[in-house]
C-alpha positions as CSV (number, residue, x, y, z in Angstrom):
1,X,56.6,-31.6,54.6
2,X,56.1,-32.7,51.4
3,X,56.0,-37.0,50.8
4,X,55.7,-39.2,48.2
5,X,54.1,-41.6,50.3
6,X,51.0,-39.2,50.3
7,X,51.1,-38.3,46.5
8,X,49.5,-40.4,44.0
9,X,52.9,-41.7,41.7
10,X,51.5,-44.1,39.0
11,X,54.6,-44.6,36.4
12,X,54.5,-47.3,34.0
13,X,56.9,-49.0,32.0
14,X,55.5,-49.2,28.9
15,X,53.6,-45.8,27.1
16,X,49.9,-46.2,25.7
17,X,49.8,-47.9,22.4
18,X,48.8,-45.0,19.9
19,X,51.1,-42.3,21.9
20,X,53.2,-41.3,19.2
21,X,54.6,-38.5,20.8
22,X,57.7,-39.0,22.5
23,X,56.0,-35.8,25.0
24,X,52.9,-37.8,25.1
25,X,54.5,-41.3,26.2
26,X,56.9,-39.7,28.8
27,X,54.0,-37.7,30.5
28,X,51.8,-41.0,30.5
29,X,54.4,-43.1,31.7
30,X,55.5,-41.1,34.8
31,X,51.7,-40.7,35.6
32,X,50.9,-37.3,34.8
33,X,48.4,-37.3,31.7
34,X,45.8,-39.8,31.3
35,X,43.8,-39.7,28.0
36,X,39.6,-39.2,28.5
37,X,39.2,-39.6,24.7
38,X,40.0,-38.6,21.3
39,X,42.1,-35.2,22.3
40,X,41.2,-35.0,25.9
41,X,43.2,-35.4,28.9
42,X,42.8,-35.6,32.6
43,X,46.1,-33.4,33.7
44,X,48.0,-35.4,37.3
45,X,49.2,-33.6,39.9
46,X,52.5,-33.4,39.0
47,X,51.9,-31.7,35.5
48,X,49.3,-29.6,36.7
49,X,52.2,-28.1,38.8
50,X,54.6,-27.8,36.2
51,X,51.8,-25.9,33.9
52,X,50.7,-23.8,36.8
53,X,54.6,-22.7,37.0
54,X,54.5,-21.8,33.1
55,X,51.4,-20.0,33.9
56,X,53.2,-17.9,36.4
57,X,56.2,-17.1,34.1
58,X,53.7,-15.8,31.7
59,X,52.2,-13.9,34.0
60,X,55.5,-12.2,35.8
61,X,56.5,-11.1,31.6
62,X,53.5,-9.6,31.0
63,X,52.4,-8.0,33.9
64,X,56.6,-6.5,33.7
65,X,54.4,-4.8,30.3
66,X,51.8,-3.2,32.3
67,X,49.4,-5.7,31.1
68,X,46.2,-6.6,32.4
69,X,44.6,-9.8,33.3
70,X,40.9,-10.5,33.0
71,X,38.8,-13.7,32.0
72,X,36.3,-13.5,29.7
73,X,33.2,-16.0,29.0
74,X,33.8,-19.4,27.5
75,X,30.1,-19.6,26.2
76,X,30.4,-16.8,23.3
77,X,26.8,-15.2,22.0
78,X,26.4,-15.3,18.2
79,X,26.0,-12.0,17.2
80,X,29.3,-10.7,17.7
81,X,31.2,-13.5,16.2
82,X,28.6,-12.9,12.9
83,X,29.3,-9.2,13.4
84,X,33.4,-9.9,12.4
85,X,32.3,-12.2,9.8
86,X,33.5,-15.4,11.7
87,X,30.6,-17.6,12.5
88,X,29.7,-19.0,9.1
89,X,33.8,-19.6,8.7
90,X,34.6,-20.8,11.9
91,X,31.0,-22.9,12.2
92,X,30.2,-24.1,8.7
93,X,33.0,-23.6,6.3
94,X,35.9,-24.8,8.9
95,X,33.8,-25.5,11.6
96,X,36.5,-25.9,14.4
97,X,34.2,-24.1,16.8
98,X,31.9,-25.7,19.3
99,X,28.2,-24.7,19.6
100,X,25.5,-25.4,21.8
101,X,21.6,-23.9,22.1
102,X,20.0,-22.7,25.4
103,X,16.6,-24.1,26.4
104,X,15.4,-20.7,25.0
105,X,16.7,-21.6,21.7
106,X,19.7,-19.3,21.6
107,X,22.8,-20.3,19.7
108,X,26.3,-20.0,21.5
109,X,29.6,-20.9,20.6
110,X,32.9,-22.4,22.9
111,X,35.6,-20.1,22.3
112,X,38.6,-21.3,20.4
113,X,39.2,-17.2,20.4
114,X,38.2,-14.2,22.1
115,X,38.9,-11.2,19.6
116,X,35.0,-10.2,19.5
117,X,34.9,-10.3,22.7
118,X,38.3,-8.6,23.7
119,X,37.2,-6.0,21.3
120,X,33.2,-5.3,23.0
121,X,34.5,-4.9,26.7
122,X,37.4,-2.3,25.5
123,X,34.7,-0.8,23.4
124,X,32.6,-0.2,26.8
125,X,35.6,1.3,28.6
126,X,38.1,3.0,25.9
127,X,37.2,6.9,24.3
128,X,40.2,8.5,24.0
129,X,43.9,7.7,22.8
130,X,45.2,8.8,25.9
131,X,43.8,5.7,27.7
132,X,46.1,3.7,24.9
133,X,48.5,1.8,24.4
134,X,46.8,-0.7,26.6
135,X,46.9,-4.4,26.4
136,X,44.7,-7.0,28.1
137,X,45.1,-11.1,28.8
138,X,43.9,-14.1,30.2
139,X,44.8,-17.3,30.7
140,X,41.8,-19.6,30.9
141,X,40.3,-22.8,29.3
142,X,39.8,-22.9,25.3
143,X,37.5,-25.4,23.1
144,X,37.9,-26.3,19.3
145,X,36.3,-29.0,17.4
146,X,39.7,-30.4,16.2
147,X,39.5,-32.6,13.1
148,X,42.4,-35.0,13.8
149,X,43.5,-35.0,17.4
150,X,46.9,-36.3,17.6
151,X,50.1,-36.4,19.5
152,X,49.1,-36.1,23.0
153,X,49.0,-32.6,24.1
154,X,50.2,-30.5,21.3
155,X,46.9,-30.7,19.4
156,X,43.8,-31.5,21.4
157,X,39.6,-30.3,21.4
158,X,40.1,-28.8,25.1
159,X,43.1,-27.1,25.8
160,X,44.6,-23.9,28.4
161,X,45.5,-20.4,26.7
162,X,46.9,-17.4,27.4
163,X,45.6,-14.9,24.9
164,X,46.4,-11.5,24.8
165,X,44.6,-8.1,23.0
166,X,46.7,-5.0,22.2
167,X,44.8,-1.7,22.3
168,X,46.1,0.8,20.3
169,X,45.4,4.6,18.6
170,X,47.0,4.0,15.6
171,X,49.5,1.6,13.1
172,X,53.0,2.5,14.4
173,X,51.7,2.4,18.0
174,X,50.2,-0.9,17.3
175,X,53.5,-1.8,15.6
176,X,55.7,-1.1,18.8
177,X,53.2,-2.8,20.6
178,X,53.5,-5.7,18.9
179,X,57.1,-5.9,18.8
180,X,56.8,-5.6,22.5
181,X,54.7,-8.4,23.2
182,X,57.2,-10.4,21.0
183,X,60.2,-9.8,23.0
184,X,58.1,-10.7,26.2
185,X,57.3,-14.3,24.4
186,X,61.1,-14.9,23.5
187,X,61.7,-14.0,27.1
188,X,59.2,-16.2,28.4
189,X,60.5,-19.6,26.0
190,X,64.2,-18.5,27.5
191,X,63.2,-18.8,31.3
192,X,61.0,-21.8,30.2
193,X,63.9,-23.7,28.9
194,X,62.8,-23.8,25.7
195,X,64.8,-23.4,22.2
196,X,62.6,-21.2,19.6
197,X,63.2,-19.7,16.4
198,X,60.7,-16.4,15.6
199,X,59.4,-16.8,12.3
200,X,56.9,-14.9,9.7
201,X,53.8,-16.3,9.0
202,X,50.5,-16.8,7.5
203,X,47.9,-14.7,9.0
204,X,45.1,-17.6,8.3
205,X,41.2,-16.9,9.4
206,X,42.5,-14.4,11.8
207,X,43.1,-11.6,9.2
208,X,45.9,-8.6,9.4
209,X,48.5,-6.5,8.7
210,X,51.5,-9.2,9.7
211,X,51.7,-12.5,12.0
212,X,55.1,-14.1,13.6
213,X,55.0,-17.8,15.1
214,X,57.8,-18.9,17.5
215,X,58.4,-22.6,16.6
216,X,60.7,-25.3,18.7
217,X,62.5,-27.6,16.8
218,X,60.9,-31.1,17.6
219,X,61.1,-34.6,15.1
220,X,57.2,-34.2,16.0
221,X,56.2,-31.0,14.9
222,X,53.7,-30.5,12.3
223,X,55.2,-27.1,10.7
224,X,57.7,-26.7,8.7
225,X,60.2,-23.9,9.8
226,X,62.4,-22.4,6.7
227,X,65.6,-20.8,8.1
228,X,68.3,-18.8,6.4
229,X,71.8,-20.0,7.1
230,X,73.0,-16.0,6.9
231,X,70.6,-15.5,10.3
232,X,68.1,-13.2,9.3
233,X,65.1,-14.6,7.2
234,X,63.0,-17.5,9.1
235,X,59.3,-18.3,7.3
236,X,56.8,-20.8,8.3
237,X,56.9,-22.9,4.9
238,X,53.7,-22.1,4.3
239,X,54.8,-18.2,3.3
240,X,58.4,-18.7,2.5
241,X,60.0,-17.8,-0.6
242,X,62.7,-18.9,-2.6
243,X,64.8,-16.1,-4.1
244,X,64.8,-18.1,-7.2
245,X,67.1,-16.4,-10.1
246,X,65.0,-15.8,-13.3
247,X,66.3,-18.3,-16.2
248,X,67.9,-16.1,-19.1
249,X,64.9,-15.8,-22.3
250,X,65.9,-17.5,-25.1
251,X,66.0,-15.6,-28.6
252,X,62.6,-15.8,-29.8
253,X,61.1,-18.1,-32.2
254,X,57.6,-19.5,-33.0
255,X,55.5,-21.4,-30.6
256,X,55.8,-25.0,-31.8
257,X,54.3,-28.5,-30.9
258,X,56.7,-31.4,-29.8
259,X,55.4,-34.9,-29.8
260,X,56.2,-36.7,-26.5
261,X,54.9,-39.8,-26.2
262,X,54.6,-41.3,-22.7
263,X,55.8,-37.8,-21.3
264,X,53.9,-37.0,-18.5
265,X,56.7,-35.7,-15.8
266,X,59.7,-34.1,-16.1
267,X,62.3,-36.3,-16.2
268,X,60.3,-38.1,-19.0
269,X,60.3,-34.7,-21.1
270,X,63.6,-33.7,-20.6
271,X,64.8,-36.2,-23.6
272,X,62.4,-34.4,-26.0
273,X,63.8,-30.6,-25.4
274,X,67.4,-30.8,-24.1
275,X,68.1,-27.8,-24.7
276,X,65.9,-26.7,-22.9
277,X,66.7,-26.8,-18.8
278,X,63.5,-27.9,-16.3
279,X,63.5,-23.9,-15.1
280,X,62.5,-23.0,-18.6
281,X,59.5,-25.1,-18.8
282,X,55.8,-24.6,-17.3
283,X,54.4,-27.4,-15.1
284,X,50.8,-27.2,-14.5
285,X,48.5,-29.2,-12.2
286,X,44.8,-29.4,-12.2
287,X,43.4,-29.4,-8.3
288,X,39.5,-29.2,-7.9
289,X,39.0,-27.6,-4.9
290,X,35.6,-26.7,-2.6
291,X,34.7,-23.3,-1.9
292,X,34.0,-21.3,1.3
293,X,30.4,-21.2,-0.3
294,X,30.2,-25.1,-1.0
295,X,30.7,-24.6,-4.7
296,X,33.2,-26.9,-7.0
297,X,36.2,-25.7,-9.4
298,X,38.8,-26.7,-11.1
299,X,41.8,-24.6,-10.7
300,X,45.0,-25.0,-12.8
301,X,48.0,-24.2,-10.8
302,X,51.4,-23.5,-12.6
303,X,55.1,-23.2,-11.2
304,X,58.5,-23.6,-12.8
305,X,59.1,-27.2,-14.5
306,X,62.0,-27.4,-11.1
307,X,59.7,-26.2,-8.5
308,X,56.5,-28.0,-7.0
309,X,52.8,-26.9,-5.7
310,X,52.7,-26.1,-2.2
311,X,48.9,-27.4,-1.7
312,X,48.3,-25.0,1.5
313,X,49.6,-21.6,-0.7
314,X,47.5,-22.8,-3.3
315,X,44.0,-23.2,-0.7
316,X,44.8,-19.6,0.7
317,X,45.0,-18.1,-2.9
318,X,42.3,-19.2,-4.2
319,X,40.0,-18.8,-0.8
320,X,39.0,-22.9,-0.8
321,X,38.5,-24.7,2.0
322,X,39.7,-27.8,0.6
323,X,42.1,-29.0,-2.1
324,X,42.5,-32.2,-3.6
325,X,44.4,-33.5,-7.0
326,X,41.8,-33.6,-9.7
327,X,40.9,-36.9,-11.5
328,X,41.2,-38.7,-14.8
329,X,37.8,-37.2,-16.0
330,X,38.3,-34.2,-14.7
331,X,42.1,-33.5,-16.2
332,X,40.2,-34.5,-19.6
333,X,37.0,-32.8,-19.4
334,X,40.1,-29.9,-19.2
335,X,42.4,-30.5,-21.7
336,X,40.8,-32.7,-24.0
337,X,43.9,-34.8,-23.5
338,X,45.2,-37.8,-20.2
339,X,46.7,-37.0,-17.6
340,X,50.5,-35.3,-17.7
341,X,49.6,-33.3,-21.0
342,X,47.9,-30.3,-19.2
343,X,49.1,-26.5,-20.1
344,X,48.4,-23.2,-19.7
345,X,47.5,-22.7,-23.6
346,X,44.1,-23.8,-24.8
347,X,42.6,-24.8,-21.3
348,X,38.8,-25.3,-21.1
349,X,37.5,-21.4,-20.5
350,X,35.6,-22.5,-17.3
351,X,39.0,-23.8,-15.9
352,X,40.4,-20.9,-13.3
353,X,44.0,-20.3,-14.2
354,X,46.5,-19.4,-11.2
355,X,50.4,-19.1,-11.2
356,X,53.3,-19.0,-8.9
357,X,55.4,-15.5,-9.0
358,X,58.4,-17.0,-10.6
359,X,56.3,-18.2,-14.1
360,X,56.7,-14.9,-14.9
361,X,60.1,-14.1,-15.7
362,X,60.4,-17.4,-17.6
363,X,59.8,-16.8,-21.3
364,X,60.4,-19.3,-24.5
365,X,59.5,-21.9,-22.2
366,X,58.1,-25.3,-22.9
367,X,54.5,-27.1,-21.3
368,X,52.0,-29.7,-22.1
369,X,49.8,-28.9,-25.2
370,X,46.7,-30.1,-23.7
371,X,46.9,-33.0,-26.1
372,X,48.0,-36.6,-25.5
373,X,51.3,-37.1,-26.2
374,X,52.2,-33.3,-26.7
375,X,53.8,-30.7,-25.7
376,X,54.7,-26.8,-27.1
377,X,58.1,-25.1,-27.0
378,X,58.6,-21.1,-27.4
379,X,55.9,-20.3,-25.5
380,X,56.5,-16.6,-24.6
381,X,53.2,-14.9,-22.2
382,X,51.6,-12.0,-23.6
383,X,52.2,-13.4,-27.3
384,X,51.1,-17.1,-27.0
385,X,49.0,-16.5,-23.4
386,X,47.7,-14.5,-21.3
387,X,49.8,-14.3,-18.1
388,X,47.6,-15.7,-15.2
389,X,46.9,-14.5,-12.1
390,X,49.8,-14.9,-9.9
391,X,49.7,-15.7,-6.0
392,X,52.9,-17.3,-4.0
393,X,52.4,-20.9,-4.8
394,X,56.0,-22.1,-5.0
395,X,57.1,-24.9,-2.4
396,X,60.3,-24.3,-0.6
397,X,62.7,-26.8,-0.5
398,X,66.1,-27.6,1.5
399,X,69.1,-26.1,-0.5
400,X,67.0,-22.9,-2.2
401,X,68.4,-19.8,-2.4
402,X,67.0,-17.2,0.5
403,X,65.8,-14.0,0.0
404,X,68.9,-12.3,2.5
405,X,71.2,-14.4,0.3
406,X,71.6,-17.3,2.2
407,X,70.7,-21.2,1.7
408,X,67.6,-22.2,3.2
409,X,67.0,-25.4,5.0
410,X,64.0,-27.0,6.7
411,X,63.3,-27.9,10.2
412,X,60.4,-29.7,11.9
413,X,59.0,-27.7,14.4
414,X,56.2,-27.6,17.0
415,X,53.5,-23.7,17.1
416,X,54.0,-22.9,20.5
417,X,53.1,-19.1,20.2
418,X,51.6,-16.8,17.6
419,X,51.4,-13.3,17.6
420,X,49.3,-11.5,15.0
421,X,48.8,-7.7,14.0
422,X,45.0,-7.8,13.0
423,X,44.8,-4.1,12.3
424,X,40.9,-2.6,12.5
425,X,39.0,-5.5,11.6
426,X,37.4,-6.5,14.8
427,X,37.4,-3.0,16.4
428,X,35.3,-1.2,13.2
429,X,33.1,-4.3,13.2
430,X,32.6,-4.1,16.9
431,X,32.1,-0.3,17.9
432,X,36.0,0.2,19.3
433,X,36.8,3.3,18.8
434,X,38.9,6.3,20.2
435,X,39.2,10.4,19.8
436,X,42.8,10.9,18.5
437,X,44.9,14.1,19.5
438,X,42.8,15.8,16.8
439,X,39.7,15.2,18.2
440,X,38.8,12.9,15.2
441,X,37.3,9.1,16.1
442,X,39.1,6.4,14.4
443,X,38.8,2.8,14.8
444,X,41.2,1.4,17.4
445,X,44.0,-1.0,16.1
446,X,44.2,-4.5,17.9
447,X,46.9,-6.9,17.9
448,X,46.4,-10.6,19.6
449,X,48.8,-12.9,21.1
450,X,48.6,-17.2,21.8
451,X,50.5,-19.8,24.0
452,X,48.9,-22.7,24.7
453,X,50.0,-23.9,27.8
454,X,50.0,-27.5,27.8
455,X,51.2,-28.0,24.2
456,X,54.2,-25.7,25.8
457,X,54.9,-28.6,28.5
458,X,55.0,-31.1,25.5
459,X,56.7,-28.7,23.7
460,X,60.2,-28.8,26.8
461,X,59.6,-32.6,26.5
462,X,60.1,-33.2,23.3
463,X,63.4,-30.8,23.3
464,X,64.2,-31.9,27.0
465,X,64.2,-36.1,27.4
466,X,66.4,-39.2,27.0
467,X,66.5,-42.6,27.2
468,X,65.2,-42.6,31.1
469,X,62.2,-40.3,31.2
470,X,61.6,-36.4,31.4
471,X,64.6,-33.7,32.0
472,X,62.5,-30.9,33.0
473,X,65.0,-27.5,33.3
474,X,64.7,-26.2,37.2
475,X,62.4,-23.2,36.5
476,X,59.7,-25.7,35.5
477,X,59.6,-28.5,37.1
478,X,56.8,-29.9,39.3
479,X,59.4,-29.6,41.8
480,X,63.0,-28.8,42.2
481,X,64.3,-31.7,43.9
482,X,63.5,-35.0,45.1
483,X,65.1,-36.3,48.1
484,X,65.5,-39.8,48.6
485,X,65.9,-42.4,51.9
486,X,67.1,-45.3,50.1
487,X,65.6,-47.8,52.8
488,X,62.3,-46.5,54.1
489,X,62.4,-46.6,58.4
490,X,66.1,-46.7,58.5
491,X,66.4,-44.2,61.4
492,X,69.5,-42.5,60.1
493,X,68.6,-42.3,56.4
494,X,65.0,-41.2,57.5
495,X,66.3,-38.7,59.6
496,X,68.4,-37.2,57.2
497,X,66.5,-37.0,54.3
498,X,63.9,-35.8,56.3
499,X,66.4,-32.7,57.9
500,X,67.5,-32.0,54.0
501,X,63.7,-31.5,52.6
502,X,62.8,-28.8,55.7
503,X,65.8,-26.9,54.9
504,X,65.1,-26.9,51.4
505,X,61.7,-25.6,52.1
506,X,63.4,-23.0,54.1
507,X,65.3,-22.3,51.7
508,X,62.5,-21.6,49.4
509,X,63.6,-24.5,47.4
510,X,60.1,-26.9,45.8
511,X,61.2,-29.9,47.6
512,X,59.5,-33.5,48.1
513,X,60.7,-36.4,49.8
514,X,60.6,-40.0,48.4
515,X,60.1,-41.8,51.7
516,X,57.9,-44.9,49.6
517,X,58.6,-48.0,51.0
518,X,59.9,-49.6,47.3
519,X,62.8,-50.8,46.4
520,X,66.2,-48.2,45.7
521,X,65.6,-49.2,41.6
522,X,62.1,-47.9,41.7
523,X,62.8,-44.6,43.9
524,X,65.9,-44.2,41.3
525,X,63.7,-44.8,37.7
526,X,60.9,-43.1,39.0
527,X,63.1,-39.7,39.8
528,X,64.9,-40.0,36.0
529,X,61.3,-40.7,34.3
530,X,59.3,-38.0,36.2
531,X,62.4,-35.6,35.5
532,X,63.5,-34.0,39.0
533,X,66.3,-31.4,38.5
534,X,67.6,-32.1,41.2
535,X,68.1,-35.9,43.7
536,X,69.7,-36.0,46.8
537,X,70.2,-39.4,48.6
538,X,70.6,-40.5,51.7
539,X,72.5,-43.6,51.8
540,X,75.0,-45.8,53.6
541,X,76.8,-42.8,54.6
542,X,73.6,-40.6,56.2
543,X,74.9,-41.4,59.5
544,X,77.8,-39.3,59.1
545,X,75.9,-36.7,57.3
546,X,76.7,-37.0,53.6
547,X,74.5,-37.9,50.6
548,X,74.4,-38.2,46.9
549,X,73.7,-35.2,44.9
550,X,72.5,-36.1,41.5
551,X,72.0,-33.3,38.8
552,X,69.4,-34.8,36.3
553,X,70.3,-33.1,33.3
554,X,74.4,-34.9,32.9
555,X,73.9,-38.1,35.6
556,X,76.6,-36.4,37.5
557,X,76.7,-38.0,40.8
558,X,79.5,-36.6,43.6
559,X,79.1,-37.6,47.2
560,X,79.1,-34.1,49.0
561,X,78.1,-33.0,52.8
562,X,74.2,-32.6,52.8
563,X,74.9,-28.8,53.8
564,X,76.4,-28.4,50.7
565,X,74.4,-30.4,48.7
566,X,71.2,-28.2,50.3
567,X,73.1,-24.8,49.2
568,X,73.5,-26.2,45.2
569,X,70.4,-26.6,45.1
570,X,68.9,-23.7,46.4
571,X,71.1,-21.6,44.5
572,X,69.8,-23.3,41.5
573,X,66.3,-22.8,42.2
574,X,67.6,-19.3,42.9
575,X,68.5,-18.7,39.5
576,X,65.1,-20.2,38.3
577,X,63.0,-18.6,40.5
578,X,59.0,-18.7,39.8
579,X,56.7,-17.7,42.1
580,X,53.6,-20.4,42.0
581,X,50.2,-18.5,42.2
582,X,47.6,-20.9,41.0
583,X,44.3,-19.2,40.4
């Protein structure tokens, strides 16, 4: 029999002062997370059951795929991480990963990832394409040296993972795969309760062919999800495009200089050229930006006069690890000229030159003349200058044209899985290989696969919560139902609530009972800030057998015979059914 009385229940009125999270206040306020320090937590009982039940819907998903669970080492040797080419970028350049020495003196590193490793053990085991497709997972501890932890659990330095490794003999196998594992995640955020939109995106240090994140709409969230309102393009912002239409060329004339005096955006300009529209001009801003070496440049960016920079495009195409707005003496040391006057024609040669797609179907066009006060007009590329190197720079923005013909528009949104084709990277830099039908050996193709696990609890709280705590869905919640004796030692009530919680354990139902001597009011906000699905309560009327059933979600409350009250429940949790197996 499961009690209250025996469990350690510390709510709180009032959340921790720098929780900004609405997940991160609720799960401190009904007692289950206590912050350690700067993104770490100690996990309570109660949440520790509720991510043990994620744990085992991930599990039950991928072992429907065949897949196979292992654990691999936290502590990661150097050499294979220097083998892919990770260690300097992952130690030094963004060094998100944890190190330690050995009193010998050798150098290891706390996982944040385990593709090196995934790819040595398969490499020990795997000869032939027969043995493939094959995927392998685990679900263990992960460590990364985050910068700015924020927002309770959804980004922290120690955190739980379930990582998977697809093992394949080729690209279209690896493809299927992949598409496999990315039905299983949208099955696991269904049964989890959890709404999630699957969109592209950014590859980042991990390298490969393609990479989709599932992202849950959350006021929190730090991405940016762009979504077509004809259904079927959805883009992280940091890779999604506007289908931007081309503005018709103009009939050609000489490049000419037009003096603007105190002209230094685009509204300002506008007065000088009306005839010419803001998609016809050439904006160009001057970033410096550090290297993955250490080394300093200034890099001139350039998008249509109506678009904007999107700073993180502009740090992948160029390779720099950081990105910040040059200053006054750096714009001059440029362009000879202040600030708001920069162009693309007579830059400083030692200036790198970089522009979004869409510059390159404007022609005739009109941008600063890298002199104070000026601009030029009729600017055509390939006449006036050279067309730059072009990367996808542009910034998406609610209301843009998508590319299926829709209108995009941007939603906040929280990471909560990633799945990423990585190709032969790892495998040809780590011995995996296998004989194909042929007999020839060819590098193995991988795939890997995230969830975090506890930024997937605060993930359901931020979509699942109102005004009086937590409304975890049934399949995981720490437990199903909460019944209640609304005056501790009353013989009848007692009784009662007592008979309800053994047949709901009978009934396979999670059950606890609230048998705390407190007051009704504290029973009652405890069970609506902790979240139970489910509360029955035995009240005035337990003597004659009948309680109040509660269903968390709506605040309906009916008065029903316990019997029945036992069999809603249990065909709830019937519906919901997860099989705890902590390990």
């Amino acid at each position: 029999m499961r009690r209250l009385s025996n469990q350690l229940i510390a709510t709180r009125r009032e959340p921790p002062a720098d929780a900004s999270a609405v997940s991160h206040q609720l799960l401190a306020r009904a007692g289950m997370l206590q912050q350690a320090g700067a993104g770490l937590f100690t996990v309570g009982p109660l949440l520790l059951r509720t991510l043990q039940r994620l744990e085992a819907i991930i599990r039950e998903e991928h072992d429907a795929l065949g897949c196979q669970e292992l654990r691999f080492t936290h502590l990661q040797p150097r050499e294979p991480w220097e083998a892919s080419g990770r260690w300097q970028t992952l130690t030094e350049d963004d060094p998100i990963m944890l190190r330690t020495r050995t009193r010998s003196g050798a150098e290891l590193g706390l996982g944040p990832t385990h593709e090196e490793q995934a790819a040595l053990f398969a490499a020990d085991g795997v000869s032939s394409h027969r043995q493939l497709p094959m995927v392998l997972y685990q679900i263990a501890t992960k460590f990364r040296d985050e910068p700015r932890p924020r927002s309770g659990l959804l980004r922290t330095k120690e955190f739980t993972m379930k990582d998977a490794y697809s093992y394949d003999a080729d690209e279209a196998s690896a493809a299927q795969t992949y598409e496999r594992l990315a039905e299983a995640y949208a099955a696991i955020f269904a049964r989890v309760g959890l709404d999630t939109l699957r969109a592209d995106a950014d590859v980042g240090a991990m390298g490969g062919t393609m990479s989709a994140e599932f992202l849950a709409p959350a006021g929190i969230g730090e991405d940016f999800l762009a979504s077509s309102d004809a259904g079927s393009y959805r883009a992280n912002t940091e890779v999604a495009r506007a289908a931007l239409v081309a503005p018709p060329a103009p009939e050609q004339r000489p490049m000419s200089t037009v003096e603007t005096p105190g002209a230094t955006t685009m509204e300002t300009l506008q007065p000088f050229v009306p005839d010419v529209p803001p998609e016809r001009m050439v904006k160009t801003l001057l970033y410096g930006i550090t290297t993955a070496e250490g080394g300093q440049e200034v890099i001139a960016a350039l998008c249509r006069g109506d678009r904007s920079i999107d700073e993180s495009k502009l740090a992948k195409a160029t390779g720099a690890v950081e990105v910040a707005m040059a200053d006054a003496a750096m714009i001059r040391s440029a362009t000879h000229a202040d600030p708001g006057y920069a162009g693309p024609v007579g830059l400083a040669e030692d200036v790198r030159v970089v522009g979004d797609h869409a510059i390159a179907e404007v022609q005739g066009f009109v941008c600063g003349g890298n002199a104070t006060d000026t601009h030029h007009r009729d600017v055509w590329w390939g006449r006036d200058v050279a067309l730059p190197e072009l990367a996808d720079l542009d910034r998406v923005a609610d209301g843009d044209p998508a590319p299926d013909g829709g209108t995009l528009s941007l939603t906040r949104a929280v990471e909560v899985g990633h799945v990423f084709l990585l190709g032969t990277r790892y495998s040809e830099a780590l011995g995996l290989s296998a004989t194909g039908p042929d007999g020839v050996e060819r590098p193995v193709w991988m795939g890997s696969y995230g969830i975090g696990i506890e930024r997937l609890a605060a993930a359901v709280v931020e979509q699942h919560h109102d005004d009086k705590g937590i409304v975890w869905p049934t399949a995981v919640a720490p437990h199903t139902a909460v019944v209640v004796s609304v005056r501790a030692g009353d013989p009848d009530q007692d009784g009662l609530a007592e008979r309800i919680t053994g047949q709901l354990l009978d009934a396979d139902v999670d059950a606890v009972w609230d048998d705390r001597d407190a007051r009704p009011g504290v029973k009652f906000a405890d069970a609506e800030l902790i979240g139970f699905p489910w509360r029955i309560t035995a009240g005035r009327e337990a003597a004659g057998g009948r309680v109040e059933l509660t269903w968390r979600a709506t605040g309906e409350t009916e008065v029903v015979d316990a019997d029945y009250a036992v069999s809603r429940v249990a065909e709830d949790a019937r519906r919901h059914r997860v099989r705890l197996n902590p390990r």
